[in-house]
C-alpha positions as CSV (number, residue, x, y, z in Angstrom):
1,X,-46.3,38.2,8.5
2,X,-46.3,36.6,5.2
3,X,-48.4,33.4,4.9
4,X,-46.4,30.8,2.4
5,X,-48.8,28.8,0.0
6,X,-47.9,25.2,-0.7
7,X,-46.5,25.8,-4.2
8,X,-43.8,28.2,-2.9
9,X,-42.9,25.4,0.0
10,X,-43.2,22.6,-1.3
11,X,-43.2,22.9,-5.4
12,X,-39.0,23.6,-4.7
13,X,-38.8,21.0,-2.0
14,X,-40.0,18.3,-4.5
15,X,-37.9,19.4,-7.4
16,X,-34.8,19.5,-5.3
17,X,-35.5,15.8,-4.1
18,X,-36.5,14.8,-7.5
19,X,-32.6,16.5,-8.7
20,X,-31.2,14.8,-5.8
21,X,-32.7,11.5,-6.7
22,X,-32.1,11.1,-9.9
23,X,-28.2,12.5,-9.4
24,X,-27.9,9.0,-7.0
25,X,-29.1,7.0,-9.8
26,X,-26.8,8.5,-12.2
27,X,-23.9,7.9,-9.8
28,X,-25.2,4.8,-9.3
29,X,-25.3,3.5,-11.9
30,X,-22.4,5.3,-12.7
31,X,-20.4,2.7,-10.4
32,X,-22.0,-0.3,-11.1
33,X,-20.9,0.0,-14.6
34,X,-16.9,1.3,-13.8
35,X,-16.5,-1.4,-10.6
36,X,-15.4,-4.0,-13.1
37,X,-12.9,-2.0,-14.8
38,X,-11.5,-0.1,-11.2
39,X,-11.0,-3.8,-10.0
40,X,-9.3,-5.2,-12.9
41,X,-7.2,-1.8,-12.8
42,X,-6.3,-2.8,-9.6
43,X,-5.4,-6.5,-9.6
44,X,-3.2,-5.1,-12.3
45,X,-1.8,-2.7,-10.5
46,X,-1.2,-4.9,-7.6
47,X,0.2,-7.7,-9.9
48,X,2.6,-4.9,-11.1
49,X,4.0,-4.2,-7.7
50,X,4.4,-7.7,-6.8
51,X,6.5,-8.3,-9.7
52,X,8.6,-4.8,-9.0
53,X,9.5,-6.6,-5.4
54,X,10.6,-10.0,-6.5
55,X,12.0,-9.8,-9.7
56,X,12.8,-13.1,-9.9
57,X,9.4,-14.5,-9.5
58,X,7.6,-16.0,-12.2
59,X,4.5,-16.2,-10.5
60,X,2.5,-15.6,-7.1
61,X,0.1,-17.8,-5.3
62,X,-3.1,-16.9,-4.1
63,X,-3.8,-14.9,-0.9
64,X,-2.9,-16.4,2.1
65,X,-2.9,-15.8,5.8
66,X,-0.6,-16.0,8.9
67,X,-2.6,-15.2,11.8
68,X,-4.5,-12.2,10.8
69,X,-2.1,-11.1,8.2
70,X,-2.5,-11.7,4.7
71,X,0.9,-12.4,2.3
72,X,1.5,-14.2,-1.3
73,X,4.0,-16.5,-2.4
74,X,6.5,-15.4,-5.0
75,X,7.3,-18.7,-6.9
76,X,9.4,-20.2,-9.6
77,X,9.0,-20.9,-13.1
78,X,8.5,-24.7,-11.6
79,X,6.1,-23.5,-8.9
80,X,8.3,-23.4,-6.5
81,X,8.1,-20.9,-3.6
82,X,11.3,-18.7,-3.7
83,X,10.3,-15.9,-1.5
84,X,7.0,-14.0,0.1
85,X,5.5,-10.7,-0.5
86,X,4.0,-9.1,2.4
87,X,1.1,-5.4,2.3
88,X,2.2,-3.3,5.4
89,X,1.4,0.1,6.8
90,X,2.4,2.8,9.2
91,X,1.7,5.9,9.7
92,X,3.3,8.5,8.5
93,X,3.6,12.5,8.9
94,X,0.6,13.1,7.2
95,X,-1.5,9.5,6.1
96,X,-1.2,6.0,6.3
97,X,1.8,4.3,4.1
98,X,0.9,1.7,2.3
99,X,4.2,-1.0,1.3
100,X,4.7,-3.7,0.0
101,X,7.8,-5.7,0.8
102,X,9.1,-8.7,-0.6
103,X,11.4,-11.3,1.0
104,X,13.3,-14.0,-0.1
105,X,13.7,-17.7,1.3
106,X,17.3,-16.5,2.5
107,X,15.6,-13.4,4.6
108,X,16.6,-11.0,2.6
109,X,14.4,-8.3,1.1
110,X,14.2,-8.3,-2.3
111,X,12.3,-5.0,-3.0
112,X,9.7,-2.5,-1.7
113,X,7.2,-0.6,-3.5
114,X,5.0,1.8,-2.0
115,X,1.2,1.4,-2.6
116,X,0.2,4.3,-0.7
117,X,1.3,7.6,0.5
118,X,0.3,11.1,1.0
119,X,3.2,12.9,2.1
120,X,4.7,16.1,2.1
121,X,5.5,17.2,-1.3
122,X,9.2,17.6,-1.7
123,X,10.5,15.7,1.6
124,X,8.3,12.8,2.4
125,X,7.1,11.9,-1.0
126,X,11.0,11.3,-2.3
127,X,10.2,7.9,0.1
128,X,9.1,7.1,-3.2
129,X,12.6,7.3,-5.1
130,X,14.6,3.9,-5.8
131,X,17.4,5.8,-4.2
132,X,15.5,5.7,-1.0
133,X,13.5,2.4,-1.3
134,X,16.9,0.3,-2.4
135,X,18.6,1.1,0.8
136,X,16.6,-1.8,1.8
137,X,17.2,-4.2,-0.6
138,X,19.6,-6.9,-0.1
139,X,19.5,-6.8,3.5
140,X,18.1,-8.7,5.9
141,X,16.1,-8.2,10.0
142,X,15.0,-5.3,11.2
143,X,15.9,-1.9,10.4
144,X,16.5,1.1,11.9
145,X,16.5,4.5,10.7
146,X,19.6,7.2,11.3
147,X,19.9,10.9,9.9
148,X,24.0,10.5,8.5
149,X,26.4,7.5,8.0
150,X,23.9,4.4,7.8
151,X,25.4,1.7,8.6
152,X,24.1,-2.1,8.5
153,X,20.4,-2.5,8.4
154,X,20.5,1.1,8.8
155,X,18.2,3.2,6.5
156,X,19.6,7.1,5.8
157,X,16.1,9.1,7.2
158,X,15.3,11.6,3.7
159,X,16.1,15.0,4.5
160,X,13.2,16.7,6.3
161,X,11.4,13.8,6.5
162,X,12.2,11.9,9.5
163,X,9.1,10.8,10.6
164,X,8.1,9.2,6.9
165,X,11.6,7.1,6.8
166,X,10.4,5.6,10.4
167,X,7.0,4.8,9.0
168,X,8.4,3.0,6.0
169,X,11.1,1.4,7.8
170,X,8.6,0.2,10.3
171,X,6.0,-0.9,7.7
172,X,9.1,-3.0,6.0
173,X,10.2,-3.9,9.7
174,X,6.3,-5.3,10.0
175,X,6.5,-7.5,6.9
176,X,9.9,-9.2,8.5
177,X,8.4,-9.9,11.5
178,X,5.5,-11.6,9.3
179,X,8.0,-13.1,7.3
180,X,9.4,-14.9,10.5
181,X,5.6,-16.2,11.5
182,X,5.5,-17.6,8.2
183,X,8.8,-19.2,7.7
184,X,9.1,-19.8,11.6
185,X,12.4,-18.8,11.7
186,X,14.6,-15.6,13.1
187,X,16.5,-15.3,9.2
């Protein structure tokens, strides 16, 4: 049997810690200096979607909460709250949908933009077409989801992709139940 001396153990053990170590600090550093930029990428990004969703809002207030669930104000060129923007999710055929829905002070939803998704290319992904997402616009309650002839507050399901429609449709359906916490109402 071979006997190992310490520089063949332990000469190769130290250099690979010393590579791993100084790869951490790289990436390290690496995020300490991009953080900024990702989250003012993001609070763009976000401010983006808001203003896809209600149109007519001029600006959006702060955060706030109902219970545990966070939503915004969409308000007026006066300040005036006009409607409320709610971030949902369901899940979906293959991850987590992330929407955002906005309502206004009438019930009605006013848009919805998906934030997140990771669908099937080709079926679930077209959830991501204004075809599909402005079946919702305009109406108001809860929604269902049928395969032919929607009718109202009914959402035509995308082709081979039934399960993604419900997971939308129930993320939107989530932010009207919110909406009704926060209003108080059944609009």
């Amino acid at each position: 049997m071979k006997k190992f001396s310490f520089k063949e153990v332990c000469v190769p053990a130290i250099v690979l810690f010393l590579i791993a170590a100084i790869c951490t600090a790289i990436l390290a550093v690496t995020n300490d200096v991009t953080s900024a930029q990702i989250a003012k990428n993001n609070a763009e990004a976000e401010r983006q979607s808001r203003q896809i969703v209600f149109t007519d809002a001029k600006s959006f207030s702060d955060a706030k909460t109902a219970g545990d669930k966070t939503f915004v104000e969409a308000l007026d060129e006066e300040g005036k709250v006009i409607g409320y923007i709610f971030t949902t999710s369901s899940k979906g055929y293959g991850s987590e949908i992330k929407i955002m829905t906005g309502i206004d002070l009438q019930g009605k939803v006013t848009g919805i933009e998906i934030l997140s998704i990771e669908e099937t290319a080709g079926l679930g992904m077209n959830a991501k077409k204004d075809d599909f997402k402005n079946q919702y616009v305009g109406a108001s309650g809860l929604f269902n989801v049928v395969k032919s002839n929607p009718g109202e507050n009914e959402i035509q399901a995308l082709t081979g992709a039934t399960i993604t429609s419900n997971a939308v449709t129930d993320a939107v359906n989530e932010a009207v139940e919110i909406y009704k916490t926060v209003t108080g109402g059944d609009k």
